[in-house]
N, C-alpha and C positions, 0 to 999 in steps of 0.2 A: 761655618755652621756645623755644630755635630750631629751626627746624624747615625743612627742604630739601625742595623738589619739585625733581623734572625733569620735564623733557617736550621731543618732537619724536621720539622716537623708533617705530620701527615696520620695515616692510619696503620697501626699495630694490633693486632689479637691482644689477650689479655694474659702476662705473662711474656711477653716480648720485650721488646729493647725500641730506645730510640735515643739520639744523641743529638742534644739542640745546639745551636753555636749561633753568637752575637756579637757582630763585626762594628765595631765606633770608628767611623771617619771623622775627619775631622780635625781642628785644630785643639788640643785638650792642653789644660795647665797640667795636672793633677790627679788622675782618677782615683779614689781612694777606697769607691766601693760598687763591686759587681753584685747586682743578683737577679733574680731568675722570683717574676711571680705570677703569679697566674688565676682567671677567673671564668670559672663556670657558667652557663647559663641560671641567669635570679640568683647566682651568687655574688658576694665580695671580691676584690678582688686582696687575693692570699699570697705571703711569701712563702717560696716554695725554698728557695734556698740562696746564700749569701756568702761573697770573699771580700775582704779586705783587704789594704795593699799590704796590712803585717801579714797575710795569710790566715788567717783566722776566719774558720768557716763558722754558720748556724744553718740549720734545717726548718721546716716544719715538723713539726710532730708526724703527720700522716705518709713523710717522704724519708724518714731517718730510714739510714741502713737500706734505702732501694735506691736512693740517688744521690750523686756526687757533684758536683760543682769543681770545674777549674778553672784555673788562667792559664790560658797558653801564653798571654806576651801582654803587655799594657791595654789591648787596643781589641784582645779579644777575649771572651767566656765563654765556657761551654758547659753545657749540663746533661752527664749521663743517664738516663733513666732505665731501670732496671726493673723487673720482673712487677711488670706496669700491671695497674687496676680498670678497670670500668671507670672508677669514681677518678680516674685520672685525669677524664677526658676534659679539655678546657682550653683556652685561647693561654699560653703562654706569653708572658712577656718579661723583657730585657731592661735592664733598669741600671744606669751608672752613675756614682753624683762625683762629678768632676771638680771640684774646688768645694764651694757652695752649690754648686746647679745640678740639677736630677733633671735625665734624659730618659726618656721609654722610646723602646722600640713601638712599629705597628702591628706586634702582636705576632703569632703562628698557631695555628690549629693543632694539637693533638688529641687524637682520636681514639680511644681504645675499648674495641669491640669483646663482646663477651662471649 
């Protein structure tokens, strides 16, 4: 069964740093796409950012140029987040579609105070 954690997330001032990371156990064919989306309170839930196995990133609009997305290895992502906003704050989560199958993680809180 696959199964996704996150973790790094929690509370930063505004203009801080925080660096999430999404661990897939698991038995996987194929992963072919990492990303990282996340949802607000009464919001949608929004891609914040995306890798696929050619390497090829996409952003939001709202996150270009403050955060980064990598692979460290098949099995893990990470997402750097840089000189954070208020409007950042939101339940994070982890997203991989392994063959045909899309897995989310249970989510992580970041918090960013003003």
């Amino acid at each position: 069964q696959v199964q996704l954690v996150e973790s790094g997330g929690g509370l930063v001032q505004a203009g801080g740093s925080l660096r999430l990371s999404c661990a897939v156990s698991g038995t996987t064919f194929s992963i072919n796409f990492h990303g990282w989306f996340r949802q607000a309170p009464g919001g949608q839930r929004e891609l914040v950012a995306a890798i696929r196995s050619s390497g090829a990133t996409n952003y939001g609009d709202s996150v270009k140029g403050r955060f980064t997305i990598s692979r460290d290895n098949a099995k893990t992502v990470s997402l750097q987040m840089s000189s954070l906003k208020p409007e950042d704050t939101a339940v994070y989560y982890c997203k991989v579609i392994d063959y045909f199958r899309e897995y989310w993680g249970q989510g992580t809180q970041v918090t960013v105070s003003s």
